[in-house]
Each structure stands twice: as C-alpha cells, then as structure tokens.
C-alpha positions in Angstrom: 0.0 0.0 0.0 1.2 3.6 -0.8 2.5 5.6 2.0 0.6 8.6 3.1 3.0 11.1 1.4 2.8 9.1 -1.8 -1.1 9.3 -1.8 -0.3 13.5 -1.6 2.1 13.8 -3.9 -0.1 12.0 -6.3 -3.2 13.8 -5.2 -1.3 17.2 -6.2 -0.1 16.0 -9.3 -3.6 15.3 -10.5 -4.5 18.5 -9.4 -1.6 20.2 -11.2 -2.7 18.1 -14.6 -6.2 19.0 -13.9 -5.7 22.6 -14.0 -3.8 21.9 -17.1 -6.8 20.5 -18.9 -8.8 22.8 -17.6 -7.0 25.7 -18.9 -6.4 24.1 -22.7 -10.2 23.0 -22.6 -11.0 26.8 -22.0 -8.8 28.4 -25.0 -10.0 25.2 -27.0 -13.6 26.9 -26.3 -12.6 29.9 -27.1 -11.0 29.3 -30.2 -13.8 26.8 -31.7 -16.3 30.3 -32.0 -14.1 31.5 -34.6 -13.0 28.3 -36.7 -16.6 26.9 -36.7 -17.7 30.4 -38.2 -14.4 30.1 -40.3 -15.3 26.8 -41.8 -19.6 27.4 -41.9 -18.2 31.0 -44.2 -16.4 29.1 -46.6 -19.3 26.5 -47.2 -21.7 29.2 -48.9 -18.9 30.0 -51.3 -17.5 26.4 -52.3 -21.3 25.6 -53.0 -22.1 28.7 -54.7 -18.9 28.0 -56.8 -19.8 24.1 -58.0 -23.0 25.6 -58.8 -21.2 28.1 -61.8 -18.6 25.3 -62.6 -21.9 22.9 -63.1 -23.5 25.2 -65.6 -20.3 26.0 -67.6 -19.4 22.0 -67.6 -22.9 21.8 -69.0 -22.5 23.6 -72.0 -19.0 21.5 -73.1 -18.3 18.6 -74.1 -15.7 16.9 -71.9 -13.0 15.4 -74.0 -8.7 15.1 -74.4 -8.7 18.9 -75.7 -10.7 19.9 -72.3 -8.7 21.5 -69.8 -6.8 18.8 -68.3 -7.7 19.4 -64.8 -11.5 18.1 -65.9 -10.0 16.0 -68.7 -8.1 13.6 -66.7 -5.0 11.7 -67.8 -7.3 9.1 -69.6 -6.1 6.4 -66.6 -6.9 6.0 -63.0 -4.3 3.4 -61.9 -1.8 6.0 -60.1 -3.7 7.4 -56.7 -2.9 10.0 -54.8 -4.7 10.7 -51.0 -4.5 14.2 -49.7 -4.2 13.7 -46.1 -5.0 16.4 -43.8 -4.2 16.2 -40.2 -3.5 18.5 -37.7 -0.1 20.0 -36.3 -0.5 19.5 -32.4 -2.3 16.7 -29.9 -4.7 16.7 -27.3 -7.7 16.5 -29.5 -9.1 13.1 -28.7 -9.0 10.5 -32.0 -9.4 12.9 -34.4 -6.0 12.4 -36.2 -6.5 8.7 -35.8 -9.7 8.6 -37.3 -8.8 10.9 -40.0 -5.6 8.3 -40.7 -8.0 4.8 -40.8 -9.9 6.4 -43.4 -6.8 7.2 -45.5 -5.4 3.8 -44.8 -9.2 2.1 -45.3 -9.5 3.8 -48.7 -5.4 3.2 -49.7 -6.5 -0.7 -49.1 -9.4 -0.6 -51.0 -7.8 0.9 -53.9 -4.8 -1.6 -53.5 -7.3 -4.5 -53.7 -9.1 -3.0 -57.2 -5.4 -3.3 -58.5 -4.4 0.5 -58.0 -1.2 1.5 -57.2 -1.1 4.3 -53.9 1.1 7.6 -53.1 0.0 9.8 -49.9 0.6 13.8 -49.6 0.6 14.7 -46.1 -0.4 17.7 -44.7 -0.1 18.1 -40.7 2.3 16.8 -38.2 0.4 14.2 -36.6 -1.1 11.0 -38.1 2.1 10.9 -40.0 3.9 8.3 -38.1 1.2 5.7 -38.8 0.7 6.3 -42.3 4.7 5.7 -42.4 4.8 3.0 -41.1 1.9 1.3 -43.3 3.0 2.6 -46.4 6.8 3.8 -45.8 7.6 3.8 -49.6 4.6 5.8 -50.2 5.1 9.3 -49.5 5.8 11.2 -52.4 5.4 14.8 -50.7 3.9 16.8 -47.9 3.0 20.1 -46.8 4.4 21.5 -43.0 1.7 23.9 -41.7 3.3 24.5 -38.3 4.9 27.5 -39.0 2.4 29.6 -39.2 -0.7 30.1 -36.6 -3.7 29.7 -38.5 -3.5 28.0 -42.2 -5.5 29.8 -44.6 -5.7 30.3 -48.1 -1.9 31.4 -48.5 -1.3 27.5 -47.9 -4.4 26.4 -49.8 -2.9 28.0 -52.7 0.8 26.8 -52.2 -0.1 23.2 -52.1 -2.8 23.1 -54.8 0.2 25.1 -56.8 2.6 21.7 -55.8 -0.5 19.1 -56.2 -0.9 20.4 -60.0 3.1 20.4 -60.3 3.0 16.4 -59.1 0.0 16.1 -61.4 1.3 17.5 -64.7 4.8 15.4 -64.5 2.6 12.6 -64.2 3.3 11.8 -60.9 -0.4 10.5 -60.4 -3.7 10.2 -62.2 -6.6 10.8 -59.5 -6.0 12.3 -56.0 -8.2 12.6 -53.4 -8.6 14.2 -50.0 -9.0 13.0 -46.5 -9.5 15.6 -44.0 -12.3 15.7 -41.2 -15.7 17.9 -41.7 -16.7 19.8 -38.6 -20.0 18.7 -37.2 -20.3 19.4 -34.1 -18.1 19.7 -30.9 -18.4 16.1 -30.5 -18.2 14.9 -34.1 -15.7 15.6 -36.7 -16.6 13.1 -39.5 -13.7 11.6 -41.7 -14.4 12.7 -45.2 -12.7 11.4 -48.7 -13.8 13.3 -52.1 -12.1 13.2 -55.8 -10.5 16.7 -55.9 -8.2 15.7 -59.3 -9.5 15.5 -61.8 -12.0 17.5 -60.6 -15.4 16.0 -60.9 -18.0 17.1 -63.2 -20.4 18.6 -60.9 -24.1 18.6 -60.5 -26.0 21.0 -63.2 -26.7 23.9 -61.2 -30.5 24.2 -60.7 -32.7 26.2 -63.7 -33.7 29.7 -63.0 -37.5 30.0 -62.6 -37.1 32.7 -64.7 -36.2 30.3 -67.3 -33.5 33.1 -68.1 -30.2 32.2 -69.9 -26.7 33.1 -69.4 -24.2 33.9 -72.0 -20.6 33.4 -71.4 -17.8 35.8 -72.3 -15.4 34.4 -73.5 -16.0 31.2 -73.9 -17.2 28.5 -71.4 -13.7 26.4 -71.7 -11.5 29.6 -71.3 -13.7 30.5 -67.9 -13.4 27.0 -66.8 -9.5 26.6 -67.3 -9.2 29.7 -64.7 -12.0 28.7 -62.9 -10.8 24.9 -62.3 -7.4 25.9 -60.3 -9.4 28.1 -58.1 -11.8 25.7 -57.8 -8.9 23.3 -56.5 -7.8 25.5 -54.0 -11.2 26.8 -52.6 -11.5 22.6 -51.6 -8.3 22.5 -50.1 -9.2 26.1 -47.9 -12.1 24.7 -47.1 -10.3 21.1 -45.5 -8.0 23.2 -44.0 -11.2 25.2 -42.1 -12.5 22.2 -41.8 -10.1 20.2 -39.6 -9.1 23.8 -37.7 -12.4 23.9 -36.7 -12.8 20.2 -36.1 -9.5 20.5 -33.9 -10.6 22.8 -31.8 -13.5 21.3 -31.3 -12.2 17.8 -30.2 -9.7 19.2 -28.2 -12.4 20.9 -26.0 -14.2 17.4 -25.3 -11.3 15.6 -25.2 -9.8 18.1 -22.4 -13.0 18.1 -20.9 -13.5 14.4 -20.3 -10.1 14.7 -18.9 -10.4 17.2 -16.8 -13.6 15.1 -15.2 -11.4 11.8 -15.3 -8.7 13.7 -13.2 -11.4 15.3 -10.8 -12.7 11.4 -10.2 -9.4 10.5 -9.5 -8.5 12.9 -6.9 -11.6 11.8 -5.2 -10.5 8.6 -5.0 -7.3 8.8 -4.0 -8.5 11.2 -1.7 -10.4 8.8 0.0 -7.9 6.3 -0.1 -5.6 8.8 1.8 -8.1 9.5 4.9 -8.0 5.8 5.2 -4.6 5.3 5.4 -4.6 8.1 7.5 -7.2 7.2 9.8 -5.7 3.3 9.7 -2.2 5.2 11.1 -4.4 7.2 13.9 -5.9 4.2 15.1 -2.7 2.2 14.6 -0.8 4.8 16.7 -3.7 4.9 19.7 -3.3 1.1 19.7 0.3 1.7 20.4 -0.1 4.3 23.1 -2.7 2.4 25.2 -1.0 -1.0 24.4 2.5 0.7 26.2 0.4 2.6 28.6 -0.8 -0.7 30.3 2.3 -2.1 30.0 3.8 0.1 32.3 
C-alpha cells in the first residue's frame, strides 16, 4: 500500500494536470467560435462555386482537348490521397480517425489493383501512415509555421498538387480531412478533388433566363478549375481547424472530469490510510500505557 505522502504527492499532481486540462479545454472553447464560423463561411462559397462550374461543364463537351484538370490523364491506376491532419495533440481520436480512413481507402484501392502515393499535410497522423506505407510518400506540406492556415497555404499546395500532377506523378487524387460537425463529431471525409469531378448541373432559373458566357465557357473553366482546387483544399483546412478545436475541447473536458474522479478517489484512499495510522498509533499508546 502507498504511504501517506505518496497518496499526496499524487493527489497534487492530479491537481496540477487537472488545472492543465482545464486551462487548454478553455482556450479550445474559445478558439472553436471563430474556426466553426471560419469553416460554416467558406461553405456558402464552395457551394455557390460548383454551382457556376456545373453550368459551364454543362455547355461543353468533356474530351482530351478539355482542360486537363477536368479532362483527366485518360487512366486511374496511379492514386494520390490528400491527407489532412492536424499540427498538435490533445484532441481526442481525431488524427486517428482521420488516418483509418486514408489507410481504409489506400486498401481498398490496393485490392481494385491501383497502385497508392500519400501527400501529407499536418504533423500528426504521419507516423502511422509511415509505417503502413513507408515507400509511399511522395510529398507533404508542413503547416506549423504559421498560426492559422489559410488560403496562402491552400494555394501553395494546390500550386505543388498540380506540379505532381502534370509530371505525371499520379492520375486521381483525393482528399481526406475531417468535416466539422459538431463539438463532439468531426466526421472523416474522402472526395475526388483531381481530376475535378463534373459537378451537379446547377439548378434552372425560374425565370427560365439564360446566361451567355464571355469568353468562352472552356476559357472560364481553365481559370476557374485551379481556383476551384484551392477553394476545396481552404475549405479542409477550415475544416479540420475547426474540427481540432472542437475535439480538443471534449477531449480536455473528459479529462479534466477523469482527473477530478481521481483525486476523489485517491482522496479517500488517503483518509483511510490516514485514519488506519491514527488508530494504529492509539493502539500503540494504550497498548505501552498498560504495560507500564
């Protein structure tokens, strides 16, 4: 059984990691306002944006003279997965989850015959991915130097995806990143960002009115296809800011109640001991007292 003095030290060391999970669970809070209205901003506009892109790809006919972000190499053997993670811990199984998709989806493609290559984004959920697939990694993108990734580094790896793309390096990419939900769900997500996929026909005007393009619809979409590209990979990186923040706040909170259990307990089990020594000592005291 612990001594006394080792049921206190441990009882403040809880304590001490308590009031660090308390603290991280209370910037986590405050942080999630902004990133969840970060991430819900950027929805309107990537939606609003497949709608245009569905009515230009509409009024073409897809084919090897399309631009060749649309176009595709004419082969889907090579994939690439986009992974996103994030840069720090202490957000629950976020990263892990994130990382069994990307290694579910790598398998799956593997067993249709496809050969695999991973671009990582993020620190963490690295390490597993290596050692699955150590052979695998043909590039990656380090976000920790700077506080908040935003478009900047949207546009800087879209820029080094299309580089990997046009030397042939792959034939379909897709990205794995986490969707914000809620506080306490961040759902793994996987879509086909290259070649970009023919989107839905936007919806008709009830006006029945209709538009005119100027230039022409394949000289909009060759500009608007790259943008296109890096409005998806802004909005992962929202996406798995705000779903961060947001698993770091219940992960911290169910820790800071695990560690407030604890302390009870070991509490308890220190006014035992304690009481056992009392009465142990008394015993001693009225034992030598009728001795003499």
């Amino acid at each position: 059984m612990a001594s006394l003095k080792e049921l206190k030290g441990r009882i403040n060391s809880v304590k001490s990691t308590q009031k660090i999970t308390k603290a991280k669970q209370m910037v986590a809070a405050a942080k999630l306002r902004k990133a969840q209205a970060a991430a819900e901003a950027a929805r309107p506009y990537a939606e609003r944006l497949a709608d245009v892109m569905g009515s230009l790809a509409s009024k073409i006919t897809v084919s090897e003279n399309s631009p060749r972000l649309l176009a595709g190499t004419g082969s889907d053997q090579r994939q690439l997965l986009v992974v996103i993670n994030t840069d720090k811990g202490l957000c629950g199984g976020l990263n892990s989850n994130v990382v069994r998709a990307a290694l579910a989806k790598a398998r799956a493609l593997i067993a249709d015959g496809k050969s695999v290559s991973f671009y990582l984004v993020g620190k963490k959920g690295r390490a597993p991915i290596r050692r699955a697939f150590p052979d695998a990694i043909i590039g990656g993108f380090d976000t920790s130097v700077v506080r908040t990734p935003g478009y900047e580094e949207a546009e800087a790896i879209a820029n080094e995806l299309t580089g990997l793309y046009d030397s042939g390096k792959f034939d379909v990419a897709h990205l794995v990143y986490a969707t914000f939900k809620s506080a306490l769900a961040q759902d793994p997500t996987e879509q086909q960002i290259i070649p970009v996929p023919a989107p839905k026909q936007a919806a008709e005007d009830n006006s029945g009115a209709v538009v005119e393009y100027e230039p022409e619809e394949e000289a909009i979409l060759a500009e608007l296809l790259p943008r296109y590209l890096k409005t998806q990979l802004f909005g992962a990186l929202l996406e798995i800011a705000a779903s961060e923040q947001g698993a770091s706040m219940t992960a911290m909170d169910n820790a800071t109640r695990n560690a407030g259990d604890l302390i009870n307990k070991l509490t308890i089990q220190y006014n035992r001991s304690r009481q056992a020594a009392i009465t142990t000592e008394l015993i001693e005291i009225i034992a030598g007292a009728e001795a003499l």
